[in-house]
C-alpha positions in Angstrom: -20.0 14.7 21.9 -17.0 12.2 20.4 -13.9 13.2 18.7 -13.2 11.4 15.7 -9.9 10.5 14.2 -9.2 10.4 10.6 -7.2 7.9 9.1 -6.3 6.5 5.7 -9.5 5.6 3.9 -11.8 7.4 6.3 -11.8 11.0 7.6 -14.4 12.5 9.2 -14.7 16.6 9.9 -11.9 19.2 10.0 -12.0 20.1 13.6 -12.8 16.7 14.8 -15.5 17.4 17.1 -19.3 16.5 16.5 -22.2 16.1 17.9 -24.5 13.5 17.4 -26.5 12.9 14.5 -30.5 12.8 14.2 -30.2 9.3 12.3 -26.8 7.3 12.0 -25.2 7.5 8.6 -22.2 6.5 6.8 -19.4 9.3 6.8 -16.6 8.1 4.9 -15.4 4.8 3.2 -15.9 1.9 3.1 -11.9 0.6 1.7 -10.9 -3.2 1.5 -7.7 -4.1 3.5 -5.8 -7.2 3.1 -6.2 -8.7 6.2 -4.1 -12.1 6.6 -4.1 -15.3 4.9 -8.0 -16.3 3.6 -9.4 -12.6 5.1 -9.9 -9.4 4.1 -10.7 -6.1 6.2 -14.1 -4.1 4.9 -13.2 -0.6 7.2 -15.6 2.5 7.3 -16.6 5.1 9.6 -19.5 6.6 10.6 -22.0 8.3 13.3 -23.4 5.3 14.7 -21.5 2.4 17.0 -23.0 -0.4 15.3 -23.2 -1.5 11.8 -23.2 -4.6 9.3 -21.7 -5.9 6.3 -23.5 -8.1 3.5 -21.6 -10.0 1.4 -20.8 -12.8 -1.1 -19.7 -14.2 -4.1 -23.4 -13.8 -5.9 -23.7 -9.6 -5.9 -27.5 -10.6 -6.3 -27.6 -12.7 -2.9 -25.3 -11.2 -0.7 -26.3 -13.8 2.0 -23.5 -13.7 4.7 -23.6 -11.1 7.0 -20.9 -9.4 9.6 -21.9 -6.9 12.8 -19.7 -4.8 13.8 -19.2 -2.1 16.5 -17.1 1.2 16.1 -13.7 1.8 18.2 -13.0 4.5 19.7 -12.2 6.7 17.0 -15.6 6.1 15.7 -13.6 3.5 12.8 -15.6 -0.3 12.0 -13.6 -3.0 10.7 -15.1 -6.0 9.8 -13.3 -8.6 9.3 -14.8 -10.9 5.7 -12.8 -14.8 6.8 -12.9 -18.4 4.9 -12.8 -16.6 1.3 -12.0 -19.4 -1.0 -8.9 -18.4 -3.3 -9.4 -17.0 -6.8 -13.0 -15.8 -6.1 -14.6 -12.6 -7.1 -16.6 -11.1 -3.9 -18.9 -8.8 -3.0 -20.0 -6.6 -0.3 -22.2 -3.5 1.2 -21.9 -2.0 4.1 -24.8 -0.9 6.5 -24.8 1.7 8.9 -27.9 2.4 11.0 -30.3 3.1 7.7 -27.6 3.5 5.4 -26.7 1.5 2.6 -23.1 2.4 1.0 -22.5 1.9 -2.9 -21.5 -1.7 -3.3 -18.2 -3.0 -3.3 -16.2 -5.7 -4.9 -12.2 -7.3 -4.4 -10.8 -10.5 -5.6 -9.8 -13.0 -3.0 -5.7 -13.8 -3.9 -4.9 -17.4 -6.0 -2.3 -19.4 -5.9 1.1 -19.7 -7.0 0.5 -20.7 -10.4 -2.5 -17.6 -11.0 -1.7 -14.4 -12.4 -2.8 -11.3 -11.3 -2.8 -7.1 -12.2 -1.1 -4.9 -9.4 -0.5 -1.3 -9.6 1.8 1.3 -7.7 2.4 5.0 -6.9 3.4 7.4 -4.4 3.4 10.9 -3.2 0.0 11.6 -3.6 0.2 14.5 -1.1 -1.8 17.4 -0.7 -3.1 17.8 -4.7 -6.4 16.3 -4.7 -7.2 16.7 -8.5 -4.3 15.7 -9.6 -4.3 12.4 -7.3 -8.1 11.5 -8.5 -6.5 12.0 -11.8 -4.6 9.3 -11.3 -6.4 7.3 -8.7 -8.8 6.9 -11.9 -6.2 5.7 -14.5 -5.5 2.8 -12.3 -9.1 2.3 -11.2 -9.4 1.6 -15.4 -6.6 -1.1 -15.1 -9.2 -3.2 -13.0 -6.4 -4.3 -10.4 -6.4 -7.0 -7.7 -4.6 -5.0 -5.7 -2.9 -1.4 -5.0 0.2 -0.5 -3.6 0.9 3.1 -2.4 4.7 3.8 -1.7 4.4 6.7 0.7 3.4 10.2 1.9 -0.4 9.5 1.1 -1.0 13.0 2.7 0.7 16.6 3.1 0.9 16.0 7.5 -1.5 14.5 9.3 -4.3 16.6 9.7 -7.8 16.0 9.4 -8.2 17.8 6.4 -5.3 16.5 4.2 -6.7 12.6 4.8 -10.4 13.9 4.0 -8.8 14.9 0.8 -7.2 11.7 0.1 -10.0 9.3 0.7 -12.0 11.5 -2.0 -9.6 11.5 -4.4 -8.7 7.6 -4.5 -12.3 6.8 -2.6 -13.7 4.5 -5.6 -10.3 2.7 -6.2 -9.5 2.0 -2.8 -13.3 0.8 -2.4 -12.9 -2.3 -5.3 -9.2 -3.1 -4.6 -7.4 -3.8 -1.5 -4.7 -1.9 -0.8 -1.3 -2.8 0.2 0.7 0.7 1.6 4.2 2.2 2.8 4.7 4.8 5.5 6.0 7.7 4.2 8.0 10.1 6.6 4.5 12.8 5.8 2.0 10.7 7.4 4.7 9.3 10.1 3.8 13.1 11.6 1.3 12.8 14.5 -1.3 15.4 16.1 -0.2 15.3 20.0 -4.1 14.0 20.3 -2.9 10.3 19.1 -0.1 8.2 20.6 0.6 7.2 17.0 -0.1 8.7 13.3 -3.3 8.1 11.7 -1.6 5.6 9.5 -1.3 3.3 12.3 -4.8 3.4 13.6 -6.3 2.8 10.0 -3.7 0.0 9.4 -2.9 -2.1 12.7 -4.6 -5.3 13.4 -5.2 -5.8 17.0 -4.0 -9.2 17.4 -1.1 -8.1 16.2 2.1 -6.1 18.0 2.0 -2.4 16.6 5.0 -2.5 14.0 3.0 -4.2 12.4 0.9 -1.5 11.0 3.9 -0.2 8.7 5.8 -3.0 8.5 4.6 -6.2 7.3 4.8 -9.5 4.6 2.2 -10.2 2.1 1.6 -13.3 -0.1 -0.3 -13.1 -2.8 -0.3 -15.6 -5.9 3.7 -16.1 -5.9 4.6 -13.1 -5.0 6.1 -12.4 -1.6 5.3 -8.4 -0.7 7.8 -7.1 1.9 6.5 -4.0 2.9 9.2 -1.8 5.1 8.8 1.6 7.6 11.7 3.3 6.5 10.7 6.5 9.1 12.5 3.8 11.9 16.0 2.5 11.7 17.0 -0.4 8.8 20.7 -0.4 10.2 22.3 -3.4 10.9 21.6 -4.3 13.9 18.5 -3.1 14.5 15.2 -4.7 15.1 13.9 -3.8 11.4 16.9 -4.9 10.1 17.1 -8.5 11.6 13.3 -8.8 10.5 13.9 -8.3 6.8 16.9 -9.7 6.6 15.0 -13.1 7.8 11.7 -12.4 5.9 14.3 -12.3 3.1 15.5 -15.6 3.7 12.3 -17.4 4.0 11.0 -15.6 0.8 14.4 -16.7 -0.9 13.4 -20.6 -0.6 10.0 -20.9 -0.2 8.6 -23.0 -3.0 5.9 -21.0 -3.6 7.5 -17.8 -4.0 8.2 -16.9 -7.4 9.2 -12.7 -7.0 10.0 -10.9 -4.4 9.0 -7.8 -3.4 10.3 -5.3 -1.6 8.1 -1.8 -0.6 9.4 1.2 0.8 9.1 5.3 0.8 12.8 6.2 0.9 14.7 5.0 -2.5 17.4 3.2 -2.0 18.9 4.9 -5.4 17.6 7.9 -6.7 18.8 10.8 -9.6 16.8 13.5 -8.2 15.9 15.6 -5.1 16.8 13.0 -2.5 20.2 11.5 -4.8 23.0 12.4 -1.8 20.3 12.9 1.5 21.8 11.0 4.6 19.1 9.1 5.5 18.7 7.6 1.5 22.3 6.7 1.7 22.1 5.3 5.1 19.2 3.1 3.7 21.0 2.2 0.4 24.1 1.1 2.8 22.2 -1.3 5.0 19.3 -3.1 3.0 20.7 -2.9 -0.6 23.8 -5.4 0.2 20.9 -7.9 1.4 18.5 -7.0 -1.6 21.3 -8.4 -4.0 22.0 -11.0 -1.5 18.8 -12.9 -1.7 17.4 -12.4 -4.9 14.9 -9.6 -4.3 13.4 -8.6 -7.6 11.4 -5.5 -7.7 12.2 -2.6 -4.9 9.0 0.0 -5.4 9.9 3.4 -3.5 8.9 7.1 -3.5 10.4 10.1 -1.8 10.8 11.8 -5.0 8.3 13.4 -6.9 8.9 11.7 -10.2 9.5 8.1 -12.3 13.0 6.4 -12.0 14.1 3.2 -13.2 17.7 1.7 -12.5 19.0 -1.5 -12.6 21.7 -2.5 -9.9 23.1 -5.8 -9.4 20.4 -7.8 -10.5 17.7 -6.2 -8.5 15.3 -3.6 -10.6 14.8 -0.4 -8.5 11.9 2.2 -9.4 10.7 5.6 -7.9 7.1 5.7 -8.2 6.6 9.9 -7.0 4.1 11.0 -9.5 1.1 10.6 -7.5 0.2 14.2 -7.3 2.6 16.3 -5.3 4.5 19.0 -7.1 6.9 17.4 -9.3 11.2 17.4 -9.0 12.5 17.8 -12.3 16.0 18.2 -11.8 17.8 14.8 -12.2 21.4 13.5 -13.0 22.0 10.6 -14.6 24.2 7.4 -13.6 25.3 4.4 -15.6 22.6 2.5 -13.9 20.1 4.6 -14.9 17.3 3.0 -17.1 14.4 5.7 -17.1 13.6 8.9 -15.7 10.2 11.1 -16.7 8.7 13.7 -14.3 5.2 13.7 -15.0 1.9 12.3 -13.0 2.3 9.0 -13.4 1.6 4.9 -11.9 2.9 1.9 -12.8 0.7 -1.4 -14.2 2.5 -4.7 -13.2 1.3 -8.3 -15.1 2.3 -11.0 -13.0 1.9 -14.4 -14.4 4.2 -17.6 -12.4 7.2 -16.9 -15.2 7.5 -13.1 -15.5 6.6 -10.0 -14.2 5.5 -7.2 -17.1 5.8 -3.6 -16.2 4.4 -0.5 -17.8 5.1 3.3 -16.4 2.3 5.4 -17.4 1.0 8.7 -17.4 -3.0 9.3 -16.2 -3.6 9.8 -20.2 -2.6 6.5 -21.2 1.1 7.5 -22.5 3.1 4.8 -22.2 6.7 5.7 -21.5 8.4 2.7 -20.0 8.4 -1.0 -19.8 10.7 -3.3 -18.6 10.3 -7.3 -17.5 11.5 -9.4 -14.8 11.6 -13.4 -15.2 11.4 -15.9 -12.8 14.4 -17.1 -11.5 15.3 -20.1 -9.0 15.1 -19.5 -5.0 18.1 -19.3 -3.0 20.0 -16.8 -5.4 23.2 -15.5 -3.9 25.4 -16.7 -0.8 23.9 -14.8 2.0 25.2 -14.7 6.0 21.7 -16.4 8.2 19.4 -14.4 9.5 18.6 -14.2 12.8 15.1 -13.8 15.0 13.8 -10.4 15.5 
């Protein structure tokens, strides 16, 4: 008998105790994580404790090959290194006899490549309308997806089982890039930390790292933030972005930055005057303007906002499937508002960033761009080490 431990991309059964199979098979998954600079994570689960991955850039030779045994949550993560940039790769994972669907991601560029990214939040516990969704940006054929919080209702077994078969084939072609939301920051008193974490920490790496964490990819510098834990000043969250944000400010390479995180800094709606959205505004807003963030992507509330603050172009991306707010009210800096399903399609080329809000149906009811502009915007204090 094992328990298994649901996480992210791959849940296993509702009461978490099974007993072992006749033949090994594949239960849920596989998903493709970014994984570090040149690497990307192929993660599955299944009933066995050993299994493979085949891969390559020739879907007809797929002659490299990865082993891999399951941790203790019965979870494989086999790590795909040495991808040469701008390449189209793919993969299959084997589990005792069984053979998953193929699988496919696009290794990240450089500086100078563009790319398609899409975003969107509060999926929740609506599994239909989530697929819904999940398969409007799956049409977009992105190189990547970011998710900006509560993936799931709490963290039970059945609410993540749910959310793997609702964005299963998106998450299975794309790597995705996500934000602890304060739903899935919940833990059973089984695990020492939420499912999130298990699905999303890298071993050699401390454990804040698993909701915290800075991605690169083709110019565009990805700061992803845990905003469950403090952001105050002084804190340790705090001194870390305030130096990621200083690095990403004149770094040559970086052309847009990035910023990813569950609570809004601004909102409209539901969450407009809660104290720990104002507390977050207070603290990390000053340093967004600061050094030259472009783009902050949040959820928290269940709908689409745009505003405009100071140079920096904030949007709540809520319309991943939980039950919708409608009730708004509007400020100056208000740009867009629509409560409906909804995801947003970004075009990033090395001189702009082009944005499109839209509804699973292919409505388009936003769009807004963001140009380049030249590092080390805006007289900031130094940052100091974490």
């Amino acid at each position: 008998m094992r328990r298994s431990f649901p996480f992210l991309l791959l849940v296993f059964v509702a009461n978490g105790v099974v007993a072992a199979p006749a033949f090994a098979k594949i239960i849920a998954g596989p998903g493709v994580v970014l994984a570090g600079p040149g690497r990307m994570a192929i993660v599955w689960q299944a009933d066995d404790r050993r299994g493979e991955v085949f891969w390559g850039a020739d879907p007809k030779t797929l002659s490299r090959t990865v082993d891999v045994s399951a941790d203790e949550h019965d979870i494989f993560r086999a790590i795909l290194a040495g991808l040469q940039p701008r390449t189209k790769y793919y993969y299959r994972v084997k589990s005792g006899r069984a053979f998953d669907v193929p699988g496919s991601f696009v290794s990240p560029g450089g500086p100078d490549d563009s790319f398609v990214f899409v975003a969107y939040g509060d999926s929740r516990a609506r599994p239909r309308k989530h697929a819904k969704v999940a398969a409007a940006m799956l049409r977009e054929d992105p190189a990547l997806v970011l998710h900006t919080g509560d993936q799931v209702n709490i963290s039970l077994t059945v609410f993540w089982r749910e959310f793997f078969e609702s964005a299963g084939p998106l998450l299975h072609r794309a790597p995705v890039l996500p934000t602890k939301g304060n739903h899935e920051s919940l833990a059973t008193p089984a695990l020492e930390r939420p499912y999130f974490d298990w699905f999303f920490h890298e071993p050699e790496r401390a454990p804040e790292w698993a909701s915290r964490r800075v991605v690169r990819y083709d110019g565009v510098c990805f700061i992803v933030l845990d905003t469950t834990q403090p952001c105050d000043a002084g804190t340790p969250q705090y001194a870390w972005l305030q130096a990621q944000l200083a690095l990403a400010a004149t770094a040559p390479d970086v052309k847009f930055r990035i910023v990813e995180s569950h609570f809004p800094p601004y909102s409209i709606s539901t969450h407009r005057n809660s104290a720990d959205v104002l507390r977050y505004r207070k603290a990390a807003a000053p340093l967004f303007t600061a050094y030259g963030v472009d783009l902050v992507l949040s959820g928290h509330d269940h709908n689409y906002q745009r505003a405009v603050i100071d140079g920096v172009t904030y949007v709540v991306l809520g319309g991943g499937g939980a039950n919708l707010d409608r009730g708004f009210k509007p400020q100056p800096w208000t740009k867009a508002f629509r409560s409906a399903l909804s995801y947003l399609r970004v075009d990033v080329s090395p001189t702009q960033l082009r944005a499109v809000a839209k509804e699973p149906d292919g409505v388009v009811f936003d769009r807004f761009t963001i140009d380049a502009r030249n590092n080390g915007r805006g007289a900031a204090p130094a940052p100091h080490a974490n």
